[in-house]
C-alpha positions, 0 to 999 in steps of 0.5 A: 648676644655675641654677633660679627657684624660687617663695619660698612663704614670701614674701607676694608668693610672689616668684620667686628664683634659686637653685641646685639639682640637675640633673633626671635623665634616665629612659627616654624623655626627654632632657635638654635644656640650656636657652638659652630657655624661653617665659612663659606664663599657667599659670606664673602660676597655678602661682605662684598655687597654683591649676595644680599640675604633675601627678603626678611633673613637676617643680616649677619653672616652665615648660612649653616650652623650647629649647636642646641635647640633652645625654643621650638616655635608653633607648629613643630614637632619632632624636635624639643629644646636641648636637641643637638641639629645642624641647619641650612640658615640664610643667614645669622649663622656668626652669633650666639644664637641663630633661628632656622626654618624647622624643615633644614634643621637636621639631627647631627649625626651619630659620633660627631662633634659640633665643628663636624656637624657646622661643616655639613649643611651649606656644602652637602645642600648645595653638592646633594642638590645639584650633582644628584638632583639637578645633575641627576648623576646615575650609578657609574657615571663620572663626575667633575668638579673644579675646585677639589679643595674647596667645601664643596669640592671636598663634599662632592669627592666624598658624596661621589665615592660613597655612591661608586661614582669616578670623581675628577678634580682640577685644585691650584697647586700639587698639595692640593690634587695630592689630598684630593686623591688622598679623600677618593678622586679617582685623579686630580688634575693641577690646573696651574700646570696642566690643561684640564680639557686635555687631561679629561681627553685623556683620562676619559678616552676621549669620552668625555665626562657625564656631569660637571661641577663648576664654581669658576664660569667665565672662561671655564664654560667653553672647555666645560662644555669640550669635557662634557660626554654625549647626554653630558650636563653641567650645573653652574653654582657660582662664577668666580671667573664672571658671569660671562662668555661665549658658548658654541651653541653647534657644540650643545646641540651635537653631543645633546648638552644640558647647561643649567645653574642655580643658587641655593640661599633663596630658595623656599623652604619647601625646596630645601626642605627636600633636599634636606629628607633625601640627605637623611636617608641617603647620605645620614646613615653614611655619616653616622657609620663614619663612611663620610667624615666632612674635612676639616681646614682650619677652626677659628674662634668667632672673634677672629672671623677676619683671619678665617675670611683672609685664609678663604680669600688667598685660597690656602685652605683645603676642606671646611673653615668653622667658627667656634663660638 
């Protein structure tokens, strides 16, 4: 089958297209023949060789797919070779064919189209299990998310406005904050020229937020936990800024603030497994209504893999990059 596989003896660890066995099915998987698969920030990391896959999961990059059942494995059932399903993977998701756990494999949605169906699982996992599970965010609560444009960003203003939530959003430039309020951010708030604590201050009156996203760390944490209301909470899913700094431990124990973080791709099966029947009924008749459509930024055929990293990498995309394969 056609995979990318990482060049590690390269400097650039550049990606290439290669040719390389197809993975075999084991009980509780199907093998899924692959028309599109999602690029997403830990893909680069793993090039990078700072996010190994875990134990056992492939090494080839990707971590959700789309396309048709070819074999189902023992024990499954509900599903039957030809069927159309999108998968959380943990890795394989760059080649022709990919196996995935049964329990992340999920039907695509009624009306879309494969490239749709690849730009959901990674983002709508991670946005569903970590604002509405771990940051249990409730009916009218505000939500904020830095890095509006990005998958995840896109997802969570789309999820949050779906659920009546008012969603803020700090993005890089004015195109960016003007898009995402176009999607349903209640405001957008251009980080490169605007303090975002102050304009939470501001759009808040005073209050604060309830609940925070937040993909930066780093030296994002002290004005994250100044943005955060009274019982506020905020869930740290990756530190492109470090992995540390300082925190006011007066200013966690006065306003009774929650900081916790998670990642996604080594969790077990049962976990995702989860959050994959809670999508299914609260968010997949949303899908299929065309209420909540995944934006799209840019599509590459799986040979230019490269250029899909270097539009990722120089932060130029808004919404979802999907391989085409």
């Amino acid at each position: 089958m056609r995979a990318i596989e990482i060049m590690a003896s390269s400097a650039e660890q550049h990606l290439q297209l290669t040719e390389q066995a197809r993975p075999e099915v084991k009980a509780g998987q199907l093998l899924i023949k692959v028309a599109a698969a999602g690029v997403n920030r830990p893909d680069l990391l793993q090039r990078q060789g700072v996010y190994p896959p875990p134990p056992g999961a492939s090494t080839i990059l990707g971590l959700e797919i789309a396309g048709w059942v070819k074999e189902v494995g023992l024990g499954i059932s509900g599903f039957q070779p030809g069927d159309k399903v999108c998968a959380l993977v943990s890795g394989g998701g760059y080649a022709e064919y990919c196996v995935a756990d049964a329990l992340s494999c999920l039907p695509i949605p009624d009306h879309f189209s494969f490239i749709e169906a690849a730009a959901i699982p990674e983002t709508f996992f991670t946005v569903w299990s970590n604002v509405f599970m771990r940051g249990a965010l409730q009916p009218d609560e505000s939500l904020l998310v830095h890095g509006g444009g990005s998958g995840i960003g896109t997802t969570a203003i789309l999820l949050a406005k779906a659920f009546g939530n008012p969603v803020y959003v700090t993005a890089g430039s004015a195109e960016k904050c003007r898009k995402c309020l176009a999607l349903g951010a209640t405001a957008a708030i251009d980080y490169s020229q605007q303090d975002f604590v102050s304009a939470i201050r501001e759009l808040s009156n005073g209050k604060g937020v309830d609940v925070i996203l937040d993909m930066i760390g780093g030296d994002y944490l002290p004005g994250n936990l100044q943005c955060l209301a009274i019982e506020g909470r905020l869930v740290q899913i990756a530190i492109q800024h470090g992995a540390k700094a300082e925190i006011n431990l007066w200013q966690l124990m006065t306003k009774r603030l929650t900081v916790s973080g998670s990642t996604l791709r080594n969790r077990d099966t049962e976990f995702k497994s989860k959050i994959a029947r809670q999508l299914l009924d609260k968010v997949w008749p949303l899908l299929s209504a065309g209420q909540i459509r995944p934006c799209i930024a840019a599509v590459f055929p799986l040979a230019d893999a490269e250029l899909a990293h270097q539009l990722m990498q120089n932060n130029l995309h808004f919404g979802k990059i999907i391989l085409e394969i």
